[in-house]
C-alpha positions in Angstrom: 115.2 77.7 105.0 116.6 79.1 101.7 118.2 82.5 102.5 115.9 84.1 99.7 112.6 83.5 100.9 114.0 84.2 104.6 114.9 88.1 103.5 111.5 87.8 101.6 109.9 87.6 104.5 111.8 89.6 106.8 111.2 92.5 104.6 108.0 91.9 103.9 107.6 92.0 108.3 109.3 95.3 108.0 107.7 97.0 105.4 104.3 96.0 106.7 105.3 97.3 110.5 106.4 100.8 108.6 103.2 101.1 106.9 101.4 100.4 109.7 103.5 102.7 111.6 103.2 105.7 109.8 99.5 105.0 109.1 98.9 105.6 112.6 100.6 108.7 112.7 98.7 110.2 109.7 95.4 109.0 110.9 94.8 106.9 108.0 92.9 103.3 109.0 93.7 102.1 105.1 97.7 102.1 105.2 97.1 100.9 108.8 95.0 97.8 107.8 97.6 97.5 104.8 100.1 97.4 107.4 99.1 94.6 109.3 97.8 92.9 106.0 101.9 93.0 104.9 103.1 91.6 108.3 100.5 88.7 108.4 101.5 87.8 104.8 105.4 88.0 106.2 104.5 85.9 108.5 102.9 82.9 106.5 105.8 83.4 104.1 108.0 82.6 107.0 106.1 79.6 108.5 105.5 78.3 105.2 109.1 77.9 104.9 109.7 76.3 108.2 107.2 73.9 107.5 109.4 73.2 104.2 112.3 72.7 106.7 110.7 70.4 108.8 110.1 68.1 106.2 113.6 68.3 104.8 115.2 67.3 107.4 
C-alpha cells in the first residue's frame, strides 16, 4: 500500500471518529451522521488500497 493513501485514510478514520465524537456531545445528529459518513469513506479508501495490494503482489 503506498504510504500516501495509507495516512489518507487513517486520517480520514480519525477525523470522521472526532466529528462523530463531538457531534454526540453537542446533540447535533448532522455532524454525527457526517462523522460516520467520514469513517466509512476511510474505510473504502483503505480496502481499496489493499485490494490494489493483493493484485500487486
Amino acid at each position: 500500500m503506498s504510504g500516501t493513501e495509507k495516512s489518507k485514510a487513517h486520517i480520514e478514520q480519525a477525523k470522521g471518529k472526532a466529528k462523530e465524537a463531538m457531534g454526540r456531545m453537542a446533540g447535533n445528529e448532522r455532524m454525527t451522521a457526517e462523522g460516520r459518513a467520514d469513517q466509512a469513506k476511510g474505510n473504502a479508501r483503505h480496502a481499496k488500497e489493499d485490494i490494489k495490494d493483493t493484485f500487486r503482489h
